[in-house]
C-alpha positions, 0 to 999 in steps of 0.5 A, spaced: 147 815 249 149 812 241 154 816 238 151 820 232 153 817 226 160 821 221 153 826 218 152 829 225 158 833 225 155 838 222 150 838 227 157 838 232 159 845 228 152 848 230 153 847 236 160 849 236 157 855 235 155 858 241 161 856 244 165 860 239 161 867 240 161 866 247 169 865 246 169 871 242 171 879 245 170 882 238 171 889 239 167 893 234 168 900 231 164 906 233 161 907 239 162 900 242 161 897 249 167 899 254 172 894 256 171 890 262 173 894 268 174 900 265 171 906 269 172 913 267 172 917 273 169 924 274 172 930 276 172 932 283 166 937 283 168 943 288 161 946 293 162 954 293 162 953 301 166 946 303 170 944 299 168 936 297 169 931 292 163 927 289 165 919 288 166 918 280 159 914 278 162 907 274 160 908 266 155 903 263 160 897 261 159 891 258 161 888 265 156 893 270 151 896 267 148 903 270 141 901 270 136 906 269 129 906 270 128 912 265 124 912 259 129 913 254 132 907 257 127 903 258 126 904 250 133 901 249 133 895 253 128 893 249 131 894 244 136 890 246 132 884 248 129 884 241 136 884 237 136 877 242 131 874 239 134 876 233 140 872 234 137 867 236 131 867 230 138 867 226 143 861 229 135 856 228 133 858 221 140 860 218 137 866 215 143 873 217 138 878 214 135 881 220 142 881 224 145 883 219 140 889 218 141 891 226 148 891 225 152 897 224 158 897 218 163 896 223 161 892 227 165 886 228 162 882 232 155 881 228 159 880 222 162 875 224 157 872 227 152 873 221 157 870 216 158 863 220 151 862 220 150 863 212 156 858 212 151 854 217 145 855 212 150 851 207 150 845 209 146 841 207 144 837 213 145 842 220 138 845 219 132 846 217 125 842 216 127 834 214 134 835 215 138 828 217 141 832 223 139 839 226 141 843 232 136 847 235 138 853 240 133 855 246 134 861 250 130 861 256 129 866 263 132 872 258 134 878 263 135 885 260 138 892 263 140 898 260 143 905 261 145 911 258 152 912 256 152 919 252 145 923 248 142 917 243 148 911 246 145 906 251 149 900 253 144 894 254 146 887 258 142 881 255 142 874 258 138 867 258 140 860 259 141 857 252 140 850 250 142 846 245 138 840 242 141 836 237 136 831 233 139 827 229 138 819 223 140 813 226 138 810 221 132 810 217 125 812 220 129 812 227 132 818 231 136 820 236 135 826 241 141 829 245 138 836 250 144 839 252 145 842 259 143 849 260 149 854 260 148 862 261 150 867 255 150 874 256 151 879 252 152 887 252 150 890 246 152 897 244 146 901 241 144 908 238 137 910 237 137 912 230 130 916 226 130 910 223 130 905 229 137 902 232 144 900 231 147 895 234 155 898 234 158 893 238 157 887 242 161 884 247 161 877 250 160 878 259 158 871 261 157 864 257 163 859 253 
């Protein structure tokens, strides 16, 4: 395959993108996702007649999700997939408004991600209509599944595979594509139900890079 030209390396920092997030394990303050085999254990819960200890139940972690079919719940997963689609709309229009609005004062991760793709949006050939060079991110076979850690504070598991095509000018009138492998990002989002809908307080990178 032709090596793009010297102007593609924009397109080569898009692209680098989703592998630094999925290289990042930025935790955010606030109510954020617990670290990756953590498991707080229960205090043994005595019978009044034999004496038996019930087994601590592992907490949602960003790692093993306590999945819930509950209503409340079930609100919360798809929550979590749609701040997905959020991140995603973000990385292919180079616009950090919505993510930013999701995101919760302190939360490390989204800051730094909406910041990077604001840096993207400045190049003045990685994205767009009629750019010389783009980077297109597609998230395919999404999953999502959630559970309660505490009253109104879910931790949600979303995953995709997720394909980078890069198009870019070989010269003028002709282009070239490149589609690049599938790979699996997973991301555990930490969220609280708001009057005014939710936050995202924490994200932690469990699968991809």
């Amino acid at each position: 395959m032709p090596t793009p030209p010297h102007r593609a390396r924009r397109t080569a920092t898009a692209a680098a993108l989703l592998t630094a997030l999925t290289a990042m394990m930025l935790a955010c303050t606030g109510p954020s996702p617990s670290p990756a085999g953590a498991a707080p254990s229960a205090a043994p819960v005595t019978s009044t007649t034999t004496a038996t200890t019930t087994p601590s139940r592992p907490a949602a972690t960003p790692t093993s999700v306590a999945v819930s079919e509950e209503p409340d719940v079930q609100a919360a997963t798809a929550a979590g997939a749609e701040f997905f689609d959020v991140f995603a709309t973000a990385l292919n229009d180079g616009d950090s408004t919505d993510l930013r609005r999701w995101a919760a004062p302190g939360c490390a991760w989204c800051e730094s991600v909406a910041q990077q793709v604001d840096d993207l949006a400045l190049a003045d050939d990685s994205t767009g209509t009629g750019a010389a060079t783009v980077a297109r991110h597609r998230f395919d076979a999404i999953t999502a599944r959630g559970g309660r850690e505490a009253a109104g504070k879910y931790v949600v598991e979303v995953g995709a595979d997720h394909v980078v095509t890069t198009i870019w000018e070989e010269s003028p009138g002709a282009h070239q594509l490149h589609i690049g492998a599938p790979e699996r990002l997973v991301l555990a989002l930490a969220l609280t139900q708001r009057d005014d809908g939710w936050q995202v307080d924490g994200v932690r990178v469990v699968e991809g890079g």
